[in-house]
PyMOL Python script that loads the backbone (N, CA, C, O; Angstrom):
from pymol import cmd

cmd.read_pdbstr("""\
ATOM      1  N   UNK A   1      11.040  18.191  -2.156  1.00  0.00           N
ATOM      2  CA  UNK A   1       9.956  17.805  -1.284  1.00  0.00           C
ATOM      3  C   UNK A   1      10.027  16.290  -1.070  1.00  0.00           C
ATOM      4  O   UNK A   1      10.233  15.510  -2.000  1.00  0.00           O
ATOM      5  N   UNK A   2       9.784  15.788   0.628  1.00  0.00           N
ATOM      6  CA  UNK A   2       9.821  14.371   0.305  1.00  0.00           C
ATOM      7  C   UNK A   2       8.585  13.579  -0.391  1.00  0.00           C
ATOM      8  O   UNK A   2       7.668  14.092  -1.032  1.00  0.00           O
ATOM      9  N   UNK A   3       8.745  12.487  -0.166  1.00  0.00           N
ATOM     10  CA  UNK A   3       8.062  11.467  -1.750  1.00  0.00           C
ATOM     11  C   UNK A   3       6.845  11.305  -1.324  1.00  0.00           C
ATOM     12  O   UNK A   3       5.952  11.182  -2.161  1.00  0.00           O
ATOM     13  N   UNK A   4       6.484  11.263   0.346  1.00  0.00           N
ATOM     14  CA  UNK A   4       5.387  11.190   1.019  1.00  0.00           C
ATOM     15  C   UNK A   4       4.279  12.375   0.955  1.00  0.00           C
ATOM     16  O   UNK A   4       3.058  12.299   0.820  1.00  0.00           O
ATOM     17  N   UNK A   5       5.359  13.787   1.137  1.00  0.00           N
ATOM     18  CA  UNK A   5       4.397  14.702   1.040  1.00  0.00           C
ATOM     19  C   UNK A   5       4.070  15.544  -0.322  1.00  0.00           C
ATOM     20  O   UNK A   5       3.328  16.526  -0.361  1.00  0.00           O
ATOM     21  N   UNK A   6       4.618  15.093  -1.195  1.00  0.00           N
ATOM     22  CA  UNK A   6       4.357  15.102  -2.349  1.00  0.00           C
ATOM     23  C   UNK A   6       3.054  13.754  -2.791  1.00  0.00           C
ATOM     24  O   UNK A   6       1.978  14.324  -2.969  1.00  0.00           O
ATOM     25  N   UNK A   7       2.963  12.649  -2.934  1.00  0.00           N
ATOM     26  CA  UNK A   7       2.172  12.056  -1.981  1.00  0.00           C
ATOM     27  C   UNK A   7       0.698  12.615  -1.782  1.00  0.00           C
ATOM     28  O   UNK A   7      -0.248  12.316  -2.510  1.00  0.00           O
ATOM     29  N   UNK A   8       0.652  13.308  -0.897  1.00  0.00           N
ATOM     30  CA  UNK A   8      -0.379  13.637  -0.132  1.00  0.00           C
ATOM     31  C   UNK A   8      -0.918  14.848  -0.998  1.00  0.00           C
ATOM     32  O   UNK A   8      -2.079  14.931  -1.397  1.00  0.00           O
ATOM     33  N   UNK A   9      -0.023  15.680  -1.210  1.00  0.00           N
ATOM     34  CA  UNK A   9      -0.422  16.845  -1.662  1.00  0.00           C
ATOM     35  C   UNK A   9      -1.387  16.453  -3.197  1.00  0.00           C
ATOM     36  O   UNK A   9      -2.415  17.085  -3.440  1.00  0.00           O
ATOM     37  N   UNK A  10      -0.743  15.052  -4.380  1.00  0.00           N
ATOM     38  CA  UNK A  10      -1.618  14.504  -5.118  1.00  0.00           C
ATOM     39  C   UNK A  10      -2.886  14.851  -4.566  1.00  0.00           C
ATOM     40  O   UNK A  10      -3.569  15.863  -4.718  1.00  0.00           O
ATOM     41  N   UNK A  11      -3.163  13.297  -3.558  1.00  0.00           N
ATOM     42  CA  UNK A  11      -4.269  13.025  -3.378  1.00  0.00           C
ATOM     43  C   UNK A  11      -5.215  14.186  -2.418  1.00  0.00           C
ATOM     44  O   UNK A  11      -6.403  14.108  -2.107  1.00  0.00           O
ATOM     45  N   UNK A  12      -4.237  15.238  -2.101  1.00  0.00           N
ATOM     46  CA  UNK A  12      -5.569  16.548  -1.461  1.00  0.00           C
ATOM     47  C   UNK A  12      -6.343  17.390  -2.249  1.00  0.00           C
ATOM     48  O   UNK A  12      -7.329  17.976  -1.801  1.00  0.00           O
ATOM     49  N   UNK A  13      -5.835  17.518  -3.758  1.00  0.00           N
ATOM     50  CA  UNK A  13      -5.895  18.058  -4.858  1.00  0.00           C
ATOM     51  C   UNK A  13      -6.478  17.303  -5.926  1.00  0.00           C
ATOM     52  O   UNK A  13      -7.122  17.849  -6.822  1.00  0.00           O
ATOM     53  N   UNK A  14      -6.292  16.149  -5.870  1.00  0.00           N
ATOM     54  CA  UNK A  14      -6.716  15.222  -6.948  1.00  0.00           C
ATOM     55  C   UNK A  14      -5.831  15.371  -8.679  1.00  0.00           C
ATOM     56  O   UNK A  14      -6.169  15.143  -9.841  1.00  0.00           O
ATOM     57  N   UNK A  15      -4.634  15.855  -8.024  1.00  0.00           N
ATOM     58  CA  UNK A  15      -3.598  16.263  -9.148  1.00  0.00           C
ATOM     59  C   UNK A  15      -3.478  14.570 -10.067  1.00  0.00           C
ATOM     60  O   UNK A  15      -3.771  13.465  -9.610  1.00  0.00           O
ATOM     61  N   UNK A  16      -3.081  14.827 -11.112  1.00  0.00           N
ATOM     62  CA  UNK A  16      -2.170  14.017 -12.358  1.00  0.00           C
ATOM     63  C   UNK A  16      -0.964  14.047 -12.819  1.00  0.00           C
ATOM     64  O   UNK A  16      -0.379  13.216 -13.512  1.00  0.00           O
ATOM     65  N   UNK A  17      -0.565  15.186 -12.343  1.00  0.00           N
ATOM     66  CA  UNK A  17       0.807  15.662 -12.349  1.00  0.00           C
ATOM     67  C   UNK A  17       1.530  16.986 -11.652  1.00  0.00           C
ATOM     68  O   UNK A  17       0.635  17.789 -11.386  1.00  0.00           O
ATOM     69  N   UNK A  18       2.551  17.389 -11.345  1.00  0.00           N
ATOM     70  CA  UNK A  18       3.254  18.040 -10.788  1.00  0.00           C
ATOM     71  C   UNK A  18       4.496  18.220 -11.575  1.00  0.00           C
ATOM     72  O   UNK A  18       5.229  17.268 -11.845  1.00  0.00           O
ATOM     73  N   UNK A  19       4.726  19.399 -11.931  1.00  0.00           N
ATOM     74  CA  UNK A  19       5.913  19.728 -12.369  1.00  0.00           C
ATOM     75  C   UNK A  19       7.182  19.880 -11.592  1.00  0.00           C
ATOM     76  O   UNK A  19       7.035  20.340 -10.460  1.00  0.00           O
ATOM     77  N   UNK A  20       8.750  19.503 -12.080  1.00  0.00           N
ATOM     78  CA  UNK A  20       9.488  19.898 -11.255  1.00  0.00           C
ATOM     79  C   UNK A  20      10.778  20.824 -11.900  1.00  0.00           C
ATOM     80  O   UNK A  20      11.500  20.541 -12.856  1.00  0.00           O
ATOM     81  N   UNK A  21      10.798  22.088 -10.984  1.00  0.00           N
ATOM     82  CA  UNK A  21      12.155  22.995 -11.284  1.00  0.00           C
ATOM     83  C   UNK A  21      12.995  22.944 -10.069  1.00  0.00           C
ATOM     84  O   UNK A  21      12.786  22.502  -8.939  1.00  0.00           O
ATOM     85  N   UNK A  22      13.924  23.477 -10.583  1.00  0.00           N
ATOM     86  CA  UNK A  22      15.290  24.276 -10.348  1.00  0.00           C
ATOM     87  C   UNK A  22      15.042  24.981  -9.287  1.00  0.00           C
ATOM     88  O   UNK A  22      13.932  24.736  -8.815  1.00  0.00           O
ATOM     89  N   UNK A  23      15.858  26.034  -8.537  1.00  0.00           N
ATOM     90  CA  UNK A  23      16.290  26.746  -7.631  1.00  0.00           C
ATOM     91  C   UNK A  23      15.828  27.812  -8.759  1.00  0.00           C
ATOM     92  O   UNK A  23      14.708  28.219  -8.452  1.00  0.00           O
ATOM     93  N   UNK A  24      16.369  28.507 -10.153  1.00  0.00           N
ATOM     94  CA  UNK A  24      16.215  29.760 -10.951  1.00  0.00           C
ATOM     95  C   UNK A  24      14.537  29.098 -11.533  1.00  0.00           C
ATOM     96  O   UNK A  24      14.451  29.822 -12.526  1.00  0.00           O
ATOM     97  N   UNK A  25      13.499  28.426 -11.559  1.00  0.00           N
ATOM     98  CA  UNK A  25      12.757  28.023 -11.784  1.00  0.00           C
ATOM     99  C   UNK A  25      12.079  27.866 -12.963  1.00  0.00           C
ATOM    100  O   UNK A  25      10.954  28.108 -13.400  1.00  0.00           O
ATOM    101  N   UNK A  26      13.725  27.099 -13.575  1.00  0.00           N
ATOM    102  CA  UNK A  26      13.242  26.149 -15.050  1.00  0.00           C
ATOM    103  C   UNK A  26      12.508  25.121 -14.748  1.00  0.00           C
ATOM    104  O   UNK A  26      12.266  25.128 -13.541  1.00  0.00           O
ATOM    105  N   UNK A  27      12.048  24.247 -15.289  1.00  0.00           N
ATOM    106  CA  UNK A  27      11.292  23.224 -15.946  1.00  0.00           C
ATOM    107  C   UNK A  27      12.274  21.841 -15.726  1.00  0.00           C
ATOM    108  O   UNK A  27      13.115  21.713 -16.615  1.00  0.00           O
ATOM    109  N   UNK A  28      12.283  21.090 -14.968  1.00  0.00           N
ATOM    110  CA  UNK A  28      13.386  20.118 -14.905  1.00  0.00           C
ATOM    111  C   UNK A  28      12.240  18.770 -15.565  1.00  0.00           C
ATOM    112  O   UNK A  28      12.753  17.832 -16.175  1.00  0.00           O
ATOM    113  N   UNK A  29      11.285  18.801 -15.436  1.00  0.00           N
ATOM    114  CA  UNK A  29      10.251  17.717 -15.762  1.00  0.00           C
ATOM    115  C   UNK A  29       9.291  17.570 -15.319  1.00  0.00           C
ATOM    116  O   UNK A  29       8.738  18.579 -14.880  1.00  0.00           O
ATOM    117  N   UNK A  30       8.633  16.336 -15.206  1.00  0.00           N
ATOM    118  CA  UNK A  30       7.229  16.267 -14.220  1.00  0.00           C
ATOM    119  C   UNK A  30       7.028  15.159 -13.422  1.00  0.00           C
ATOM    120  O   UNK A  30       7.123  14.137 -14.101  1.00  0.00           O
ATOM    121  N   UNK A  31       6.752  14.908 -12.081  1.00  0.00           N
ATOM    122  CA  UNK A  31       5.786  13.633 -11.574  1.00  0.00           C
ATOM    123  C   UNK A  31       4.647  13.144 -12.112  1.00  0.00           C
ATOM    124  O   UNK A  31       3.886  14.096 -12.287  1.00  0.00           O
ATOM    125  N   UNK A  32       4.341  12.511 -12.328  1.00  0.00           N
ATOM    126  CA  UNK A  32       2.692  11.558 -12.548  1.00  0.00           C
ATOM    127  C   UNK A  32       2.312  10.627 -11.752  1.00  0.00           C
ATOM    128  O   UNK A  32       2.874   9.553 -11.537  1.00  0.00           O
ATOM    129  N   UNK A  33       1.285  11.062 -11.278  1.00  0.00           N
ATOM    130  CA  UNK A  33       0.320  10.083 -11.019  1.00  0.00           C
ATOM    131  C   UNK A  33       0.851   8.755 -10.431  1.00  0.00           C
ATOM    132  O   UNK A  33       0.896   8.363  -9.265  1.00  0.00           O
ATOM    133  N   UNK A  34       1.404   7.941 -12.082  1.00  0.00           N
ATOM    134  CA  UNK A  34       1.857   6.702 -11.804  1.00  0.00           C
ATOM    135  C   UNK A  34       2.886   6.849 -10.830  1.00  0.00           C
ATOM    136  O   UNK A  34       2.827   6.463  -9.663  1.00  0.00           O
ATOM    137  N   UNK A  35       3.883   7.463 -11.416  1.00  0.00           N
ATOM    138  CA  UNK A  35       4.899   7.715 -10.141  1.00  0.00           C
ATOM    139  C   UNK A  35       5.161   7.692  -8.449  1.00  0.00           C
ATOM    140  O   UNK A  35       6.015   7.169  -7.733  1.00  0.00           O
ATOM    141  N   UNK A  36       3.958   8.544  -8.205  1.00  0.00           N
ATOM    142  CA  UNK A  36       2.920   8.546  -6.795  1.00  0.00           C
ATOM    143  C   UNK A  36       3.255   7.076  -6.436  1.00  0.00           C
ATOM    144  O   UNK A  36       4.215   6.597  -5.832  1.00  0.00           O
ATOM    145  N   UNK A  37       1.719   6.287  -7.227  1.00  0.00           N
ATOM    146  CA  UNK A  37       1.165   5.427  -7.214  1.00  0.00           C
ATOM    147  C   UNK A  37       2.331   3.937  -6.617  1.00  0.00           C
ATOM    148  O   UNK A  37       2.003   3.125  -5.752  1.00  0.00           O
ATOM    149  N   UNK A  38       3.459   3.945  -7.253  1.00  0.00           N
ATOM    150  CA  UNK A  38       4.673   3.302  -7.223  1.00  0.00           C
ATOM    151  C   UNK A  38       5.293   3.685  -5.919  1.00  0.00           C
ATOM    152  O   UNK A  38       5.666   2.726  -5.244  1.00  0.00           O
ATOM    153  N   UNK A  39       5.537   5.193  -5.279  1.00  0.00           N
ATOM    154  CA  UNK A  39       6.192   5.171  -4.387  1.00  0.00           C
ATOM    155  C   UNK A  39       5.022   4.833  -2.647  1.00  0.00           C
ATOM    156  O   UNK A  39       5.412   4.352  -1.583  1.00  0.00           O
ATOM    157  N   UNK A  40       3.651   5.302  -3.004  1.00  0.00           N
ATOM    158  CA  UNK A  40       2.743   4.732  -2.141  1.00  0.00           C
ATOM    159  C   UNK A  40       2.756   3.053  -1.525  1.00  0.00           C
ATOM    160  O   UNK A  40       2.408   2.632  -0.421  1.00  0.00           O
ATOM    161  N   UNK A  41       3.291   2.340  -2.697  1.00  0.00           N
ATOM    162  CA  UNK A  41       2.705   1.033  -3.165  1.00  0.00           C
ATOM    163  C   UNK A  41       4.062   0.526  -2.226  1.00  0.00           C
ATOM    164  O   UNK A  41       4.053  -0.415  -1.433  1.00  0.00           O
ATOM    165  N   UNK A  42       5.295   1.473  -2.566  1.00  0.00           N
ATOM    166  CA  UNK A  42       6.698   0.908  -1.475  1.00  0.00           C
ATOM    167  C   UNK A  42       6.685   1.259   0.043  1.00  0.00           C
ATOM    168  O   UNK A  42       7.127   0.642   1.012  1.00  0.00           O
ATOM    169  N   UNK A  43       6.086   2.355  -0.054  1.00  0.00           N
ATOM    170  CA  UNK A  43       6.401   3.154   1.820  1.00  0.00           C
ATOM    171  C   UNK A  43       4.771   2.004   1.973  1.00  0.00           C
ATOM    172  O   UNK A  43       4.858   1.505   3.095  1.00  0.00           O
ATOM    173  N   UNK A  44       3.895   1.657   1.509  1.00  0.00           N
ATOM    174  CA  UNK A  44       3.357   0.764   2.781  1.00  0.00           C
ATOM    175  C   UNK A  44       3.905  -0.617   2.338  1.00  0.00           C
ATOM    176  O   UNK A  44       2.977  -1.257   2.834  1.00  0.00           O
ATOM    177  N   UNK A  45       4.540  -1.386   1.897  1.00  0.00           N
ATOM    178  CA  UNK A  45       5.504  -2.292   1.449  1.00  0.00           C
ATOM    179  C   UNK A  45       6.391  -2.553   2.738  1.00  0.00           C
ATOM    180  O   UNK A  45       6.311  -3.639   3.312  1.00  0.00           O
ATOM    181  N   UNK A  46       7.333  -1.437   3.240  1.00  0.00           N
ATOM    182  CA  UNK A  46       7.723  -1.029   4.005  1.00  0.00           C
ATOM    183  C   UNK A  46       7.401  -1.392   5.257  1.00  0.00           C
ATOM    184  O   UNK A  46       7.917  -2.197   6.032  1.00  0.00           O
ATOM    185  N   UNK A  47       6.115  -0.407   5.371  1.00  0.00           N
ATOM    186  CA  UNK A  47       5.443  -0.229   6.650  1.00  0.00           C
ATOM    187  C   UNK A  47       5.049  -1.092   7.440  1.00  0.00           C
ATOM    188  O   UNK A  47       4.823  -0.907   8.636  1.00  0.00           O
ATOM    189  N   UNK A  48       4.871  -2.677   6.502  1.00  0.00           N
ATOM    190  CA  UNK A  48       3.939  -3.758   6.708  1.00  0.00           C
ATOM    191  C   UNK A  48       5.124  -4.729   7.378  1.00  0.00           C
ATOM    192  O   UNK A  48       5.135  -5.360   8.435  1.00  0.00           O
ATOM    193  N   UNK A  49       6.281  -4.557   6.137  1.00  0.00           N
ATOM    194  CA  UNK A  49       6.928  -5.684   6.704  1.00  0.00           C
ATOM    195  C   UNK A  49       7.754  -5.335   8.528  1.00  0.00           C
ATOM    196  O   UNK A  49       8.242  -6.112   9.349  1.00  0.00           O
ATOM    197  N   UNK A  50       7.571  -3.844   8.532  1.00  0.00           N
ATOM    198  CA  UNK A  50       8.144  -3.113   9.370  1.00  0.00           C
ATOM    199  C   UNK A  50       7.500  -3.945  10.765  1.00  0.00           C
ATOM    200  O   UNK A  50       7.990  -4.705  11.601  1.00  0.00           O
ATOM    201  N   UNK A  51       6.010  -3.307  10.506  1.00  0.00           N
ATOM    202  CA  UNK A  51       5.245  -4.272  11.558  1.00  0.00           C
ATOM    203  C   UNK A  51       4.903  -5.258  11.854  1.00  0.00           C
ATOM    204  O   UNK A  51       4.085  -5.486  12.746  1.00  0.00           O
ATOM    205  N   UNK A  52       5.652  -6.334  10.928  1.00  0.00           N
ATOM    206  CA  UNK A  52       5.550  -7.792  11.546  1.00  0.00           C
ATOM    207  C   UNK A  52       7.032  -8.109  11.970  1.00  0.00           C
ATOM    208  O   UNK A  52       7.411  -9.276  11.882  1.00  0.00           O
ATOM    209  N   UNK A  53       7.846  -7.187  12.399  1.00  0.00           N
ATOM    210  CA  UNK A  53       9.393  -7.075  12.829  1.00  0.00           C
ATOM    211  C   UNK A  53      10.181  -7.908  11.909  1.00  0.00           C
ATOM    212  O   UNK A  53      10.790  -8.975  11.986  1.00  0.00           O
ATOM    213  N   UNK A  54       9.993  -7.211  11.202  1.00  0.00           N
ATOM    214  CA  UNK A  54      11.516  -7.699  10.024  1.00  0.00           C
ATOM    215  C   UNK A  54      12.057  -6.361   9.387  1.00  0.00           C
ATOM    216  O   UNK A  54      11.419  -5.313   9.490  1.00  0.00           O
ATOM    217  N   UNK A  55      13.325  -6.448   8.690  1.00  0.00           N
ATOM    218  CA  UNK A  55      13.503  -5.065   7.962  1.00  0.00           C
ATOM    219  C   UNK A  55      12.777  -5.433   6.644  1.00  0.00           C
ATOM    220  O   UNK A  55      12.262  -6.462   6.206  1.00  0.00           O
ATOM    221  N   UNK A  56      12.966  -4.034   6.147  1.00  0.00           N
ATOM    222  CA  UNK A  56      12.121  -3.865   5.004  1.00  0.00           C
ATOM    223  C   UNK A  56      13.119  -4.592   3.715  1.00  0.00           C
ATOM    224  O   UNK A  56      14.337  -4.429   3.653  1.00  0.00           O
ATOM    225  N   UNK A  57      12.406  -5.315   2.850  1.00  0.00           N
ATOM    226  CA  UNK A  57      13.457  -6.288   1.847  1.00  0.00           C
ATOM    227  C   UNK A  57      13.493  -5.136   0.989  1.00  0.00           C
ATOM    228  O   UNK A  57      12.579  -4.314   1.048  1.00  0.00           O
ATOM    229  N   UNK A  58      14.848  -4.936  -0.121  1.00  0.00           N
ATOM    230  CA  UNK A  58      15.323  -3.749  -1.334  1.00  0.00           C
ATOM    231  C   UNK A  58      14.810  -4.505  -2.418  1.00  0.00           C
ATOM    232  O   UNK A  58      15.483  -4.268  -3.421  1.00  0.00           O
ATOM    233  N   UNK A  59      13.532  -5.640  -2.724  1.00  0.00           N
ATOM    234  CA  UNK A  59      13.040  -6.159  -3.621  1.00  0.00           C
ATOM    235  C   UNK A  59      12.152  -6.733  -3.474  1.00  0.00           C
ATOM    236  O   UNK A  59      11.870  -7.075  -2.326  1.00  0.00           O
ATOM    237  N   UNK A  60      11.180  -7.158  -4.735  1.00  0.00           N
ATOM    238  CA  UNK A  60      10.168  -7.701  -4.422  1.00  0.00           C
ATOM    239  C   UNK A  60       9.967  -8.902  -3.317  1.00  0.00           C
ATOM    240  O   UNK A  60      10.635  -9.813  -3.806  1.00  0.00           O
ATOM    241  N   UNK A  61       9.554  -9.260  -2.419  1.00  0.00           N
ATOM    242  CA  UNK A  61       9.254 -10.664  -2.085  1.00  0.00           C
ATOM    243  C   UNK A  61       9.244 -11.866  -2.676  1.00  0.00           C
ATOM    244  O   UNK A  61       9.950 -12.712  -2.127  1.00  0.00           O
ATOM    245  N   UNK A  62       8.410 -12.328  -4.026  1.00  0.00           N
ATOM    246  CA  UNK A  62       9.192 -13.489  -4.808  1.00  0.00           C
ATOM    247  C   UNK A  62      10.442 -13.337  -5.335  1.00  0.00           C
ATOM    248  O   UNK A  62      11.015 -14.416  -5.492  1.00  0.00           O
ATOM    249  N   UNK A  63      11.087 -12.337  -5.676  1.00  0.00           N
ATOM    250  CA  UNK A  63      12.326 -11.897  -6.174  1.00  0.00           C
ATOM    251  C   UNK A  63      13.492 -12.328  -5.283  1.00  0.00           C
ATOM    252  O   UNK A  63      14.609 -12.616  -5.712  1.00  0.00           O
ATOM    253  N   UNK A  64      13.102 -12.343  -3.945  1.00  0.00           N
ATOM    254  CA  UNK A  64      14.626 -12.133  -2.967  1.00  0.00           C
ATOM    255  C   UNK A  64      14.893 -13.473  -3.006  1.00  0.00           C
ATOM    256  O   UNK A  64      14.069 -14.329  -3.326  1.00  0.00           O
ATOM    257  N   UNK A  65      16.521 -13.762  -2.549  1.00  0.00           N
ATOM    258  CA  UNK A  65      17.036 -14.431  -2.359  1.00  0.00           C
ATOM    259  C   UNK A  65      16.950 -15.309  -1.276  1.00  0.00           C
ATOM    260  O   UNK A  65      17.647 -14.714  -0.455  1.00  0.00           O
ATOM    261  N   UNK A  66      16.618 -16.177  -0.806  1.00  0.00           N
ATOM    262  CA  UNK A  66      16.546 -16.922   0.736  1.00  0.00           C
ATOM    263  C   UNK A  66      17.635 -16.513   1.647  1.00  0.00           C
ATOM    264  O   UNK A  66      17.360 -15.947   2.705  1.00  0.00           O
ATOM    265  N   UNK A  67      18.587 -16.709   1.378  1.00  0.00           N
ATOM    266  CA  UNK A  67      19.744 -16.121   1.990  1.00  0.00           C
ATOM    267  C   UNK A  67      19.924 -14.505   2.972  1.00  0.00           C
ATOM    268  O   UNK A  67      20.394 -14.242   4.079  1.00  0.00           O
ATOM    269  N   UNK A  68      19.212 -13.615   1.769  1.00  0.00           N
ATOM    270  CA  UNK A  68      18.688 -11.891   2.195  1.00  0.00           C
ATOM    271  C   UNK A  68      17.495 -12.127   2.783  1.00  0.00           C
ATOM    272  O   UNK A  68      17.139 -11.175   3.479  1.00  0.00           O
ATOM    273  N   UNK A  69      16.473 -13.365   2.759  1.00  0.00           N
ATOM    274  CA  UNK A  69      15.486 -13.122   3.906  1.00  0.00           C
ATOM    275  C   UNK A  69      15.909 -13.769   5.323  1.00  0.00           C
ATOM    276  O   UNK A  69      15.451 -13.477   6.428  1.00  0.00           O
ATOM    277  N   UNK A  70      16.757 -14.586   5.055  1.00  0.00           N
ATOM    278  CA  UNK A  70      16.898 -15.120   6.658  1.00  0.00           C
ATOM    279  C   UNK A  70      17.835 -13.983   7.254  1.00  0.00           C
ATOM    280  O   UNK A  70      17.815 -13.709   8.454  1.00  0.00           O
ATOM    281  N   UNK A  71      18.554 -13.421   6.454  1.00  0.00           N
ATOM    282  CA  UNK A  71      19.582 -12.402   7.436  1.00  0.00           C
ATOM    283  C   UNK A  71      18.869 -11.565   8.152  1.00  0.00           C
ATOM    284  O   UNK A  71      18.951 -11.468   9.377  1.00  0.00           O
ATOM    285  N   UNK A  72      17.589 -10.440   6.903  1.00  0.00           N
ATOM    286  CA  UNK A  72      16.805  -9.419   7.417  1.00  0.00           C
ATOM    287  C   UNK A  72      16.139  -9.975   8.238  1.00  0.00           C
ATOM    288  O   UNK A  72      15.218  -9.242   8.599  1.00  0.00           O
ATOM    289  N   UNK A  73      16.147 -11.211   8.870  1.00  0.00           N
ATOM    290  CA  UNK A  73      14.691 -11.905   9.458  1.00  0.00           C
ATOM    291  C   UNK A  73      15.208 -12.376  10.723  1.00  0.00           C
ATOM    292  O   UNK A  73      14.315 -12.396  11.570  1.00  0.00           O
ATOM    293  N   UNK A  74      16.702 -12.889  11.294  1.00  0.00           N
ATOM    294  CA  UNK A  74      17.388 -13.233  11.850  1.00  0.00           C
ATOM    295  C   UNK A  74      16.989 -13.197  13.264  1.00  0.00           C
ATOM    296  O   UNK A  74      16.221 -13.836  13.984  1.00  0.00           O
ATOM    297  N   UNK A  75      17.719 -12.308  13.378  1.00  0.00           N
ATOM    298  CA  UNK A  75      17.008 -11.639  14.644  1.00  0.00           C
ATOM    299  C   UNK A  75      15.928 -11.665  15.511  1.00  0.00           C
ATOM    300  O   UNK A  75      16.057 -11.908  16.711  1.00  0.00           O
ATOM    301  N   UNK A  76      14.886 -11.432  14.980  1.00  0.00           N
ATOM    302  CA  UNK A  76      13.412 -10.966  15.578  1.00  0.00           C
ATOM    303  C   UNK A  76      13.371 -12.943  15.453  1.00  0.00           C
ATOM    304  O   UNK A  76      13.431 -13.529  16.534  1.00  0.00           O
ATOM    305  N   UNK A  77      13.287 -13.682  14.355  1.00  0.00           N
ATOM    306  CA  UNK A  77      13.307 -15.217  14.753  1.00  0.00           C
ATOM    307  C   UNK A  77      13.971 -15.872  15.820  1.00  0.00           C
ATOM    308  O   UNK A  77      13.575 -16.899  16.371  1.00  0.00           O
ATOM    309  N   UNK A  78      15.104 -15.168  16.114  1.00  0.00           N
ATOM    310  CA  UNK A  78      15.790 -16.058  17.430  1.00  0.00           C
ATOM    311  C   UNK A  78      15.194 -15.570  18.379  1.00  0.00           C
ATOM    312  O   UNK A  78      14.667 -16.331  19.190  1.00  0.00           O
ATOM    313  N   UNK A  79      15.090 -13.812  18.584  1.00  0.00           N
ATOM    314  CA  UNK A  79      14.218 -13.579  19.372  1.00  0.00           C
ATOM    315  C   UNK A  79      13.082 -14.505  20.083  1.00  0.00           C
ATOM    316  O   UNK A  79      13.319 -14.711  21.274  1.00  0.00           O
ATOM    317  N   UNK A  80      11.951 -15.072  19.600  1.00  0.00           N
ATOM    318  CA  UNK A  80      10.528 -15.429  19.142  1.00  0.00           C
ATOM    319  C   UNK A  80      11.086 -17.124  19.535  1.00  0.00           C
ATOM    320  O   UNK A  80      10.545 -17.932  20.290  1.00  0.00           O
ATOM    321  N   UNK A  81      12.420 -17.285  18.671  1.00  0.00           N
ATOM    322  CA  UNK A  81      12.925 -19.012  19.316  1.00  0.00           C
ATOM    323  C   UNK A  81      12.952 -18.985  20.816  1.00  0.00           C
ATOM    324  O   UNK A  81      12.276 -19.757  21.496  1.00  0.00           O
ATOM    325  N   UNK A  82      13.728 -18.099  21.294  1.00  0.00           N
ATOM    326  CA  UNK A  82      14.361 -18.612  22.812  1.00  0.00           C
ATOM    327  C   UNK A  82      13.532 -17.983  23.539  1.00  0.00           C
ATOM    328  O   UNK A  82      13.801 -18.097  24.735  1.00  0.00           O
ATOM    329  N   UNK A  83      12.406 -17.209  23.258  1.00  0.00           N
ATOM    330  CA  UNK A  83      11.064 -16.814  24.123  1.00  0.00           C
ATOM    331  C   UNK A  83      10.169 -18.171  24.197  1.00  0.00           C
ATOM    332  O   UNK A  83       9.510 -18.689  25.099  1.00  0.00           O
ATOM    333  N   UNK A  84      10.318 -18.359  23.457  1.00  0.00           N
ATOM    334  CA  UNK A  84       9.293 -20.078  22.759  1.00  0.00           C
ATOM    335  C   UNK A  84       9.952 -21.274  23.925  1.00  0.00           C
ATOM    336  O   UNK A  84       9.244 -22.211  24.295  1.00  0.00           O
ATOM    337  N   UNK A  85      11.261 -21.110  24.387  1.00  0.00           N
ATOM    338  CA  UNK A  85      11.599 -22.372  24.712  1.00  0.00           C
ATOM    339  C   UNK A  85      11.174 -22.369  26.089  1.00  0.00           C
ATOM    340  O   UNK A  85      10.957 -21.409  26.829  1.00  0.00           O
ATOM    341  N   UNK A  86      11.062 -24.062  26.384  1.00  0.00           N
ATOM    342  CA  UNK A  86      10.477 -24.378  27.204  1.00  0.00           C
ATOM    343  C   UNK A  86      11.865 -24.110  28.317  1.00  0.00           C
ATOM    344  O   UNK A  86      13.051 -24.026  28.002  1.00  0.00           O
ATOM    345  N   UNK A  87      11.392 -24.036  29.378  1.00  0.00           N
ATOM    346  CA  UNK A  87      11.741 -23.465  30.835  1.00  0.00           C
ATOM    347  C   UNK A  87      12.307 -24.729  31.230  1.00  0.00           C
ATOM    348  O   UNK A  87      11.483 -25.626  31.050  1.00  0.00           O
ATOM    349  N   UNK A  88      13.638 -25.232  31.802  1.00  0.00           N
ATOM    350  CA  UNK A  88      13.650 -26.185  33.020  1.00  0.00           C
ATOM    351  C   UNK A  88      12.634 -26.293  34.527  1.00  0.00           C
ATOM    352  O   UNK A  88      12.447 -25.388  35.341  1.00  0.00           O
ATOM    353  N   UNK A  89      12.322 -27.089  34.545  1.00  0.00           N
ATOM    354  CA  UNK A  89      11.575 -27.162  36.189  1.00  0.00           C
ATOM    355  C   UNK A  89      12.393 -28.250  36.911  1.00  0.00           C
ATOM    356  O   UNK A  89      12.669 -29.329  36.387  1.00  0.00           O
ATOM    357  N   UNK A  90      12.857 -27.786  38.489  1.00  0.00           N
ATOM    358  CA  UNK A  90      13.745 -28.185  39.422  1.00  0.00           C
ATOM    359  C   UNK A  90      13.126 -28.442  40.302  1.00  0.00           C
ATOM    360  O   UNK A  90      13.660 -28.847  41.335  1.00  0.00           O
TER     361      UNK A  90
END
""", "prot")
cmd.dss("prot")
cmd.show_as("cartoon", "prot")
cmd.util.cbc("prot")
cmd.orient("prot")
């Protein structure tokens, strides 16, 4: 199941955990809660940086490197530069 609708299904239920099996339907382990909580906390992580047009960083924000933010950021900045620049008048 994906991570989202697993996700949801928590919070429609008000679950703490979810078990997970197999295809023959052993016992492979469980989700918690926290688990959820962690992958919620990334898909809007995601979502946010999504909508201020950048890609999404593979690490925290104080964590990254300057280097991996100007690359992911590149783009949509030059964009935003050469919209910005002023026009010749003739």
């Amino acid at each position: 199941m994906d991570q989202e609708q697993l996700s949801n299904l928590f919070a429609q239920h008000d679950l703490l955990a979810i078990p997970v099996i197999d295809a023959r339907g052993c016992m492979k382990g469980i989700v918690t809660v926290d688990d959820i909580v962690h992958v919620v906390r990334q898909e809007a992580t995601e979502d946010i940086q999504k909508f201020g047009g950048m890609e999404a960083l593979d690490m925290p924000y104080l964590r990254s490197h300057i280097l991996d933010m100007i690359k992911k950021r590149a783009g949509w900045l030059s964009a935003l530069f050469l919209g910005e620049m002023p026009r010749r008048r003739r």
